[in-house]
C-alpha positions in Angstrom: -32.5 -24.8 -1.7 -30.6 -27.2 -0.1 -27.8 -25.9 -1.0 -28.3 -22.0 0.4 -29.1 -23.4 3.5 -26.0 -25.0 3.9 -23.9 -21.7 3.4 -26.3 -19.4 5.6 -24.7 -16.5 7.3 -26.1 -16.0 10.8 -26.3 -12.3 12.0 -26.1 -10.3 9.1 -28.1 -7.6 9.5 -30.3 -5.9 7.4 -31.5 -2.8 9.0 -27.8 -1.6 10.3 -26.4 -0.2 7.3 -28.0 3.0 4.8 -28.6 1.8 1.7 -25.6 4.5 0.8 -23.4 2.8 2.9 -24.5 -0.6 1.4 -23.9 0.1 -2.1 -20.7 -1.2 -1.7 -18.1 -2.3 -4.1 -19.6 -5.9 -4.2 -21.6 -7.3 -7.2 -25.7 -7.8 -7.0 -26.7 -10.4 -5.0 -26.9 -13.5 -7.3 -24.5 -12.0 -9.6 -22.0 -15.3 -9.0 -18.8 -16.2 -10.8 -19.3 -19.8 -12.2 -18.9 -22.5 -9.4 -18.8 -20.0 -6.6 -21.4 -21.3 -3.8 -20.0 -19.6 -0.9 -21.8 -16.9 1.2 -21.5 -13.2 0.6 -21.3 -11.0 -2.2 -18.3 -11.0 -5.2 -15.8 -8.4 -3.9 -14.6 -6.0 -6.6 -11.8 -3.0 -5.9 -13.5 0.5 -4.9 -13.8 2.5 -7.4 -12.5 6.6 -7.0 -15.6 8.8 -6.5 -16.0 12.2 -7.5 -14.2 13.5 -4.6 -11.3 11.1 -5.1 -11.2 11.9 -9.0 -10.9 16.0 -8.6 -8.3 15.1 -5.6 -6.0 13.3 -8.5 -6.4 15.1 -11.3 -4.6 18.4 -9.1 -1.5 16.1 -9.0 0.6 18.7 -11.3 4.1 16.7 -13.1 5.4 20.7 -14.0 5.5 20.9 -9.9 6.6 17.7 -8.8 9.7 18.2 -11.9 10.3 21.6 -10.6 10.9 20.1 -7.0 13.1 17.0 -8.4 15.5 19.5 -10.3 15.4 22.0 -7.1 16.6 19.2 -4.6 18.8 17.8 -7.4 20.4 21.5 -7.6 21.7 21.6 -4.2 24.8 19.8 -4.9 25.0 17.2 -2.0 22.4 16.2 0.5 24.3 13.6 2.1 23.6 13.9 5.8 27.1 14.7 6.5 27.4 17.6 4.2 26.8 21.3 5.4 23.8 22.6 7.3 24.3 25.7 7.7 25.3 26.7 3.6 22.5 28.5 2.3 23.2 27.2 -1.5 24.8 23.5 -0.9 24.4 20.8 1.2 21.0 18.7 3.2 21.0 22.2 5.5 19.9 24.4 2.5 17.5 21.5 1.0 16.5 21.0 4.4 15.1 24.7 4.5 13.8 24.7 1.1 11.3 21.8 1.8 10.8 23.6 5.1 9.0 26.8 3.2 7.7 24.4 0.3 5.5 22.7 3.2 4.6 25.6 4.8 3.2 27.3 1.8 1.2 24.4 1.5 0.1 24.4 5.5 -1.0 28.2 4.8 -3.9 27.1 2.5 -4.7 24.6 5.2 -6.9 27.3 7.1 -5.1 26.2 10.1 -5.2 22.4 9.8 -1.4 21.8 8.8 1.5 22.2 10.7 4.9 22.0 9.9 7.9 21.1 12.3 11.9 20.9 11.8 12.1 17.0 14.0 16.0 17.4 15.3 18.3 15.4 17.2 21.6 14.6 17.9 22.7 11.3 16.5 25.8 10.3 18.1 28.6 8.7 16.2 27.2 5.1 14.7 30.4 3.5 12.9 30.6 3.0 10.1 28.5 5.3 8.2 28.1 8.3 11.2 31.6 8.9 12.0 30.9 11.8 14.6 27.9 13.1 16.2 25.6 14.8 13.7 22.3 16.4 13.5 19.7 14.7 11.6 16.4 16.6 11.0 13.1 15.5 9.4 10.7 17.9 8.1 7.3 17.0 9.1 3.8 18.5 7.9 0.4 16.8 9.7 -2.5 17.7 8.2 -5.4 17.1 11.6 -8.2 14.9 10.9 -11.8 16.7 11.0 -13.5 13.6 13.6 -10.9 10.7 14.4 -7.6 12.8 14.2 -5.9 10.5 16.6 -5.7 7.9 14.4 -3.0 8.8 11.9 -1.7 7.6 8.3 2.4 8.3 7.1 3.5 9.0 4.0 7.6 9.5 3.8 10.7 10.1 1.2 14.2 10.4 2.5 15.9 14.2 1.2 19.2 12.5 1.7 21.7 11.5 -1.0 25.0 10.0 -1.7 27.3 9.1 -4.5 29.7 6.2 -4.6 31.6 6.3 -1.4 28.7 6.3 1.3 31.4 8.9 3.4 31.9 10.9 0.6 29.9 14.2 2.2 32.0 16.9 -0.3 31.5 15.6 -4.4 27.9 16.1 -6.1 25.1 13.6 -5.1 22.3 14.6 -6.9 19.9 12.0 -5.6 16.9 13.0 -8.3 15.5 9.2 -8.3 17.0 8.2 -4.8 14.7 10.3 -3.4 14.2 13.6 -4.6 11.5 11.8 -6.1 9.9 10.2 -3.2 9.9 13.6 -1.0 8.3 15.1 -4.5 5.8 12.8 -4.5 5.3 13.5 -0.5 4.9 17.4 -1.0 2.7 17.3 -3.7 -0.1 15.1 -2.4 0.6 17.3 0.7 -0.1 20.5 -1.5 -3.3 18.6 -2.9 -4.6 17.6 0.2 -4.1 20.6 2.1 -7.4 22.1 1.2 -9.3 19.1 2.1 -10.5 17.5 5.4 -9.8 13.9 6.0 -11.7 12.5 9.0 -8.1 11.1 10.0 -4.9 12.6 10.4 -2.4 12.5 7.8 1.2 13.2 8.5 3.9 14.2 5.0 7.5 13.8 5.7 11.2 14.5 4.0 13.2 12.1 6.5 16.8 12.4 6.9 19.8 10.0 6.9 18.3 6.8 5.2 21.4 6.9 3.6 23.8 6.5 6.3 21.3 3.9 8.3 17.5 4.7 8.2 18.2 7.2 11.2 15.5 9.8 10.5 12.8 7.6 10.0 13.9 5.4 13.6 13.4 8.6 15.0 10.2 9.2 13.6 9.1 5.8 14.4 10.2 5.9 17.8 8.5 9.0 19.2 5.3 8.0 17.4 5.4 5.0 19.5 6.9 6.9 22.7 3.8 8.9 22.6 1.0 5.9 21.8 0.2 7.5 18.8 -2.0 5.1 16.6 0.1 5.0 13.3 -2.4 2.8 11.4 -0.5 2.8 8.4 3.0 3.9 6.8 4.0 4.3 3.4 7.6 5.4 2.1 8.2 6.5 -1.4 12.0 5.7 -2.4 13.0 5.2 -5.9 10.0 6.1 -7.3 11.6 8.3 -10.2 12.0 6.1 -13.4 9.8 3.5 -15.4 13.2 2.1 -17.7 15.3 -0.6 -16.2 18.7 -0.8 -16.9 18.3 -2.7 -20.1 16.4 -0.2 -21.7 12.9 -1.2 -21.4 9.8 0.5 -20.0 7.2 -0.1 -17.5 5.2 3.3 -16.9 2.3 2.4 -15.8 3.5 -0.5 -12.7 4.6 0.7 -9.3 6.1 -1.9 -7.1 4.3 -2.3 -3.6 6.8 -4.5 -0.8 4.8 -5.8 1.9 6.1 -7.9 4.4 4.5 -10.9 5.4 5.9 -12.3 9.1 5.9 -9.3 10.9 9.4 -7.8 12.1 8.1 -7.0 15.6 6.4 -10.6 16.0 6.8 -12.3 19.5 7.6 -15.8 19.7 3.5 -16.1 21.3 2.8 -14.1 18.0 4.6 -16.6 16.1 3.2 -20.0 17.6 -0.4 -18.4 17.1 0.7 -17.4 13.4 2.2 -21.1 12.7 -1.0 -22.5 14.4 -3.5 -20.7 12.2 -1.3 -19.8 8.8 -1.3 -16.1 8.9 1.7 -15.7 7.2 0.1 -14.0 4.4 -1.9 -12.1 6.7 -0.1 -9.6 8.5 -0.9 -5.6 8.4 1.3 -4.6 6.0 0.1 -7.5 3.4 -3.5 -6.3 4.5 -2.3 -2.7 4.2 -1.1 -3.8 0.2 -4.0 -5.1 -0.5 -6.3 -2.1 0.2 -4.0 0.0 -1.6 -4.7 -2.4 -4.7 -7.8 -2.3 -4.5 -8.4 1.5 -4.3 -5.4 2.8 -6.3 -5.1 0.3 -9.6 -7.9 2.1 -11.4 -8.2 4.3 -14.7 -7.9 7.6 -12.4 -4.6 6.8 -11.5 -3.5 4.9 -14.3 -1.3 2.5 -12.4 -1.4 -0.9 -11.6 0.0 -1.3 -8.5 2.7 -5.2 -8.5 2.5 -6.4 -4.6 5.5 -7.8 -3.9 5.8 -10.3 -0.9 8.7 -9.1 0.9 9.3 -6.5 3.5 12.2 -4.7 0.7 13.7 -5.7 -2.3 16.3 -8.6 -2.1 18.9 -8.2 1.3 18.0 -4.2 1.4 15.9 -1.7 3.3 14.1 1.4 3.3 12.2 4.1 6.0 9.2 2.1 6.4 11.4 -0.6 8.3 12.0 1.4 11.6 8.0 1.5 11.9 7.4 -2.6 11.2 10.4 -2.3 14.5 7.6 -0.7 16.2 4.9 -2.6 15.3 3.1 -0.2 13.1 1.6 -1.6 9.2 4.5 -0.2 6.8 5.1 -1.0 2.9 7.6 0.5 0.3 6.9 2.2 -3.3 9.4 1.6 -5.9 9.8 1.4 -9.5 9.6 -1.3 -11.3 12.9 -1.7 -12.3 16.1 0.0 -11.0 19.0 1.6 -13.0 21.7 1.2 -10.8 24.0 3.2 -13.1 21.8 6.5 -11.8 21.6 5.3 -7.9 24.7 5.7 -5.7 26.7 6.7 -8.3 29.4 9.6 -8.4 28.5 11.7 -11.1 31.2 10.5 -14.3 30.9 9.4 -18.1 33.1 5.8 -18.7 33.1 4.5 -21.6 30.9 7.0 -23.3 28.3 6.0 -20.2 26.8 8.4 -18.4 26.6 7.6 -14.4 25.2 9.6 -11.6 21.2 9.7 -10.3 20.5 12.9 -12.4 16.9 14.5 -13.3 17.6 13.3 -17.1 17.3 10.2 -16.2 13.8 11.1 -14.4 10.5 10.3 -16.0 8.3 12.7 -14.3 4.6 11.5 -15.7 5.7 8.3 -14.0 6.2 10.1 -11.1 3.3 12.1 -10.9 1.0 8.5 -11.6 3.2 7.4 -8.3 1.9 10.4 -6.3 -1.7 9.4 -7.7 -1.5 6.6 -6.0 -0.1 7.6 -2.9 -2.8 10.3 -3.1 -5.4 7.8 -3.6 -4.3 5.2 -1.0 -4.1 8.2 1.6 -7.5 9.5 0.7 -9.3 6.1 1.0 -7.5 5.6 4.0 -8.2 9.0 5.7 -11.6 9.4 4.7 -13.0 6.0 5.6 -13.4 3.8 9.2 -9.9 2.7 10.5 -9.1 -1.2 11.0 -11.0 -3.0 13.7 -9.7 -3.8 16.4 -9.5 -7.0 18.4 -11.0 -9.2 15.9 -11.1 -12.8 17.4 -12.6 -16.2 15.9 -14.2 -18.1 18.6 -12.5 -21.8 19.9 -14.0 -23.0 22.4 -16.0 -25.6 20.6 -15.1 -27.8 17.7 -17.5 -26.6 15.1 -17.7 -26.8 11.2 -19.2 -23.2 11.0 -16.4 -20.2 12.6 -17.9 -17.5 15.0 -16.0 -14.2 14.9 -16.1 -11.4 17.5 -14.8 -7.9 17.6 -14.6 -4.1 19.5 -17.3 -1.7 18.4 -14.7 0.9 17.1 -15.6 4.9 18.4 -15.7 6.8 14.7 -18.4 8.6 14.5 -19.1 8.0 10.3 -19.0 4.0 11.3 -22.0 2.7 9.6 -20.9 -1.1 10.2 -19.0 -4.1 9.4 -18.3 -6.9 6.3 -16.9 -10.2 7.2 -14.7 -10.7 4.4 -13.4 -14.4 3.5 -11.3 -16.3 0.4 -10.1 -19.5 -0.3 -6.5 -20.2 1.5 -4.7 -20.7 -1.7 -6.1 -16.5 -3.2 -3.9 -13.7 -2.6 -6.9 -11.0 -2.4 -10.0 -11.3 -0.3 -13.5 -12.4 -2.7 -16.4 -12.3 -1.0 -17.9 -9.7 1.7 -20.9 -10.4 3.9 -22.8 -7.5 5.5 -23.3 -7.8 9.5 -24.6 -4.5 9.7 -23.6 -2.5 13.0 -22.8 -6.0 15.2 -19.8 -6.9 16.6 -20.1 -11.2 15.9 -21.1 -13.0 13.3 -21.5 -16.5 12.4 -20.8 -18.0 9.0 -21.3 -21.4 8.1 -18.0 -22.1 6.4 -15.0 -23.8 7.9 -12.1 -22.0 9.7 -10.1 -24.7 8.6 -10.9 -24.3 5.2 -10.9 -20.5 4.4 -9.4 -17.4 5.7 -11.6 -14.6 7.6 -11.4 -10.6 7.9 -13.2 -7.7 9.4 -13.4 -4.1 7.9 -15.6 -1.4 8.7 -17.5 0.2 6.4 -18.2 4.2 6.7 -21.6 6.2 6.4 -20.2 7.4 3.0 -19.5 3.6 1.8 -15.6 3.4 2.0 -14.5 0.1 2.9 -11.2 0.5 5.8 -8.3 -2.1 5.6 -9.1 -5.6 6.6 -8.0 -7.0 10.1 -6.8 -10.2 10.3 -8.6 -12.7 13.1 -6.8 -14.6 16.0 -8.0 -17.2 18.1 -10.6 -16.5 21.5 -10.8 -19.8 23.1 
């Protein structure tokens, strides 16, 4: 008895939170892993509902192939090619997606939109040699109550082969990423008929190629206008399951998650130094939630976190939105073949090179879009990250005292402090505070690491938000 005492949680409520909203994806109450004395219920990923499970099983391989060997078929879609040929070049693919998206948008009753996003990029040596056009195509579905807060999901319909300048020979870019924009489209096809409580925005971005340009673009009027990008997700090189030796992974999707954040201040820094959040920033939060809704039998994925913002000295679309301080990770296979990436299209030595749809496994990527699908859905449909989530310091103390903002969604049922040992990569144990904004738990700051989510009327759990200091 002693014992419980000892690790009491002050302020969790009891009378805050529906007993739907409570069913949560913890274990019963007692129901403890050997040793484990600390407060709070076992955590334990959140499992696809109904809902979730109809969403993913209209993810359709035949369509997402069909749109692979489409893009493929344009020739070239290197940002320097022609955009105004109706049959080759990124102006004819750029069109193509255009009217793909707005089929989609006209089952939306309304609720989808589609936009041509244009400018002028003037020349950037080396890789822009004169002033070109770069143009995303965006579709935003609304959100139904909290549309201003907003969720990205992004692959780049530019290619190139060998030389990065070479705007004339093929570059069929079916892996690099006629995949990612497939996987885009289709859960924007799937979810046009639905109504996320958030807005969620589906783009084919432009010159990634040649410098990440359509995405910086993206990013940069998104933060221009305050919009509250709580998460971004690009898809590039999501296309193949074998590795260049030969072997296969099909059911592992890579997730890169950075964990010092690229737009960190040095006052960010000295606060992340003094309390070790370097595992802790949005986008590592932002991984984890995708684990733990998307690596499930409806998907038939699991989804490998990998603790870097990209793979080793390279860089994709979600980059330009970590600039701007906004949560951003990267899906990739788990293994590249970097005979079919960047390649011009050749046979040496009885070798066949060039990023081809042959060398496409499309079940792999329609599992890919069920992930993205689920992520997006989870994220959509549930509370969005609290805000302002501070751990008292004013006192020395061997328990930690945690504030917060009451958030404004109108499906918020309440909170869950979340907490694991410093040394776990995934948060273990949630304690229910009902609808309050502080709680006190009678574990050491020192010792442990603390988060907030919210938790919705229909018992979705949001993304953890990681605490910092209110002295």
């Amino acid at each position: 008895m002693a014992e419980q005492r000892s690790r009491r949680v002050f302020l969790s409520a009891t009378a805050a939170l529906s007993t739907a909203a409570l069913a949560s994806t913890a274990t019963p109450a007692g129901a403890r892993e050997p040793g484990d004395r600390g407060p709070g219920e076992i955590l334990s990923p959140q499992r696809p509902d109904a809902e979730l499970r109809a969403i993913l099983r209209e993810i359709d391989e035949n369509r997402i192939e069909a749109t692979v060997r489409r893009l493929a078929a344009f020739g070239t879609r290197h940002t320097l090619s022609s955009q105004t040929d109706p049959v080759r070049g990124i102006g004819a693919a750029r069109d193509w997606i255009f009217a793909r998206l707005q089929e989609s948008a006209e089952r939306s009753g309304g609720r989808m939109t589609v936009e041509l996003q244009s400018y002028v990029q003037p020349p950037a040596p080396p890789r822009i040699p004169v002033a070109t056009t770069i143009t995303n195509v965006v579709a935003t579905l609304r959100g139904s109550t909290t549309p201003e807060r907003v969720y990205v999901v992004s692959g780049h319909y530019d290619s190139r082969c060998s030389d990065p300048l070479d705007a004339v020979q093929d570059a069929p870019g079916a892996d690099d990423d006629a995949s990612g924009v497939a996987v885009a489209m289709e859960v924007a096809r799937v979810l046009a008929t639905r109504r996320p409580a958030a807005t969620i925005v589906f783009a084919a971005v432009a010159g990634e190629e040649q410098g990440l340009f359509g995405a910086r673009h993206m990013a940069t009027r998104y933060k221009a206008a305050g919009t509250d990008v709580q998460a971004m997700f690009t898809n590039d090189i999501v296309g193949s399951s074998r590795a260049d030796d030969g072997t296969r992974d099909p059911r592992t999707i890579r997730l890169f998650a950075e964990g010092v954040p690229t737009s960190e201040t040095p006052a960010q820094a000295e606060i992340r130094r003094a309390v070790g959040g370097e595992n802790d920033s949005p986008s590592r939060q932002l991984a984890r939630f995708a684990r733990s809704v998307a690596e499930n039998d409806a998907t038939g994925m699991s989804v490998r976190v990998i603790y870097r913002r990209d793979r080793y000295l390279r860089g994709g679309d979600h980059i330009p939105f970590l600039e701007q301080g906004y949560p951003a990770a990267r899906f990739t296979e788990p293994h590249e073949d970097y005979a079919h990436q960047h390649q011009d299209v050749r046979v040496e030595n009885g070798k066949r090179f060039g990023d081809l749809p042959e060398f496409c496994d499309f079940p792999f990527i329609a599992r890919v879009a069920r992930v993205n699908a689920a992520t997006l859905w989870s994220l959509a449909t549930a509370p969005g990250t609290p805000e302002d989530v501070r751990i008292r310091t004013n006192q020395l103390t061997n328990d930690t005292d945690l504030v917060w903002r009451r958030g404004t969604d109108p499906d918020l049922a309440g909170y869950e402090v979340v907490w694991r040992e410093t040394t776990a990569a995934e948060w273990t144990h949630a304690i229910g505070v009902g609808d309050r904004t502080e709680a006190k738990v009678d574990l050491s700051k020192d010792n442990v690491f603390f988060g907030v989510r919210a938790v919705g009327k229909n018992g979705r759990r949001g993304p953890v938000a990681f605490p910092t200091p209110l002295s």
